[in-house]
Structures are given as structure tokens and as C-alpha cells.
C-alpha positions as CSV (number, residue, x, y, z in Angstrom):
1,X,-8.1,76.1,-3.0
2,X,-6.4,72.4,-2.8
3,X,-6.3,70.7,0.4
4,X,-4.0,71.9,3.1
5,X,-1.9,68.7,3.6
6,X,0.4,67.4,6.2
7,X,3.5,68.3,4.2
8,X,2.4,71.7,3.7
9,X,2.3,71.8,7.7
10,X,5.4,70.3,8.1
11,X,7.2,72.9,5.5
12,X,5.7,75.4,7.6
13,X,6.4,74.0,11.2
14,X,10.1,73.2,10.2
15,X,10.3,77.1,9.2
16,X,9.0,78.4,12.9
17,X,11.0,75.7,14.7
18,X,13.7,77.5,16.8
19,X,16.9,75.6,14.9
20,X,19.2,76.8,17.8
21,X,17.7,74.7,20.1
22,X,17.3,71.3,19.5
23,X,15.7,70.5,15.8
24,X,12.3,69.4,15.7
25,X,11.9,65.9,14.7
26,X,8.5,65.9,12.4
27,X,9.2,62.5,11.2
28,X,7.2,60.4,13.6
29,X,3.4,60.6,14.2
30,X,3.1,64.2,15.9
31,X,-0.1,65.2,14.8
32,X,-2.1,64.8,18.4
33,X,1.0,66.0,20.4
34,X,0.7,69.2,21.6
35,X,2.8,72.3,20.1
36,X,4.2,72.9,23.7
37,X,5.7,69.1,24.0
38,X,6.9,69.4,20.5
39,X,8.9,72.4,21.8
40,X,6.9,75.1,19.9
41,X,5.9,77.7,22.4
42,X,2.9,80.6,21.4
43,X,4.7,83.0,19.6
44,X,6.2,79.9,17.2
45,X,2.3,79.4,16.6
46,X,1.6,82.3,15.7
47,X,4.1,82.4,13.6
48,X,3.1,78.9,11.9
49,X,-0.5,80.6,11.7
50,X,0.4,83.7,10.0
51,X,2.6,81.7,7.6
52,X,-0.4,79.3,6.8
53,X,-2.3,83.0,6.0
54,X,0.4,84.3,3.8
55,X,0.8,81.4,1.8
56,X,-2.7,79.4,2.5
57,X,-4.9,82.5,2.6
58,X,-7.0,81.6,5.2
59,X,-7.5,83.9,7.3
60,X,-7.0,83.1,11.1
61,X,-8.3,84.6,13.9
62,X,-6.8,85.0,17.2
63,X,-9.2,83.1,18.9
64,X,-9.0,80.2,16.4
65,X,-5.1,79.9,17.3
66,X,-5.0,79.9,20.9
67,X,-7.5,76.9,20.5
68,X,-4.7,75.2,18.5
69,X,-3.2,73.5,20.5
70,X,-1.8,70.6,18.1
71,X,-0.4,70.2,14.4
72,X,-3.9,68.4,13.7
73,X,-6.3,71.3,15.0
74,X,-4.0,73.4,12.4
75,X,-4.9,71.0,9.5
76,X,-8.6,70.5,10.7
77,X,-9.3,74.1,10.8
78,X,-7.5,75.2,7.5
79,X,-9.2,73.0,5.6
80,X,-12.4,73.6,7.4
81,X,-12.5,77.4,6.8
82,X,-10.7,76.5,3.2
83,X,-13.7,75.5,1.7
84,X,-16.2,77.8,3.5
């Protein structure tokens, strides 16, 4: 399994965004901002965490989404658990 980069995320996170609202702007530093201030509310990340298990295959527990809480928990714990 190849690292889980940030553009993988941001493929992902653009996906989940709710586009009828106002478009998510991934193109300044968002990494430590938390989902809820980058308008992504728990359902869109659990969305973004069963995508990253589709197409990552890393599996995801409940417990290890509600404790992401930003874009960089999501990175640190996929690559964590990727090479488990």
C-alpha cells in the first residue's frame, strides 16, 4: 500500500463536500482546521471515511472517526493503520 497523500484527501473531501452550498475551498492550508469550520458536518465524514475504505482499504472504525476531527487526523491515521 503507497502512502495516503494530501491529494488523495482532497479528491476525496471535494467528493463529500455539499456542492449546493457554498464550495469548499481546499486550496489554502486546511489541514489543522477542523471538518465542522470547513463546513463538513458528521455524516460528510463519514462519508469521507467510508470513501478512504473503499478505495484505500483501510478499514475504519467508528470510534477512530469520531476522533477525526481534522483533514490531518484523516491522513495520520490512514497511513498509520496502512502499514500495520
Amino acid at each position: 500500500m503507497s502512502t495516503f497523500t494530501l491529494e488523495n484527501l482532497k479528491e476525496i473531501m471535494q467528493s463529500c463536500a455539499d456542492q449546493d452550498s457554498n464550495p469548499v475551498d481546499l486550496s489554502r492550508n486546511f489541514l489543522d482546521v477542523p471538518f465542522k469550520e470547513l463546513d463538513f458536518d458528521s455524516l460528510a465524514v463519514l462519508e469521507i471515511a467510508t470513501r478512504v475504505q473503499q478505495e484505500i482499504g483501510v478499514r475504519i472504525s467508528d470510534d477512530a472517526v469520531a476522533e477525526m476531527t481534522t483533514p490531518q487526523a484523516v491522513l495520520d491515521y490512514v497511513n498509520r493503520e496502512s502499514v500495520a
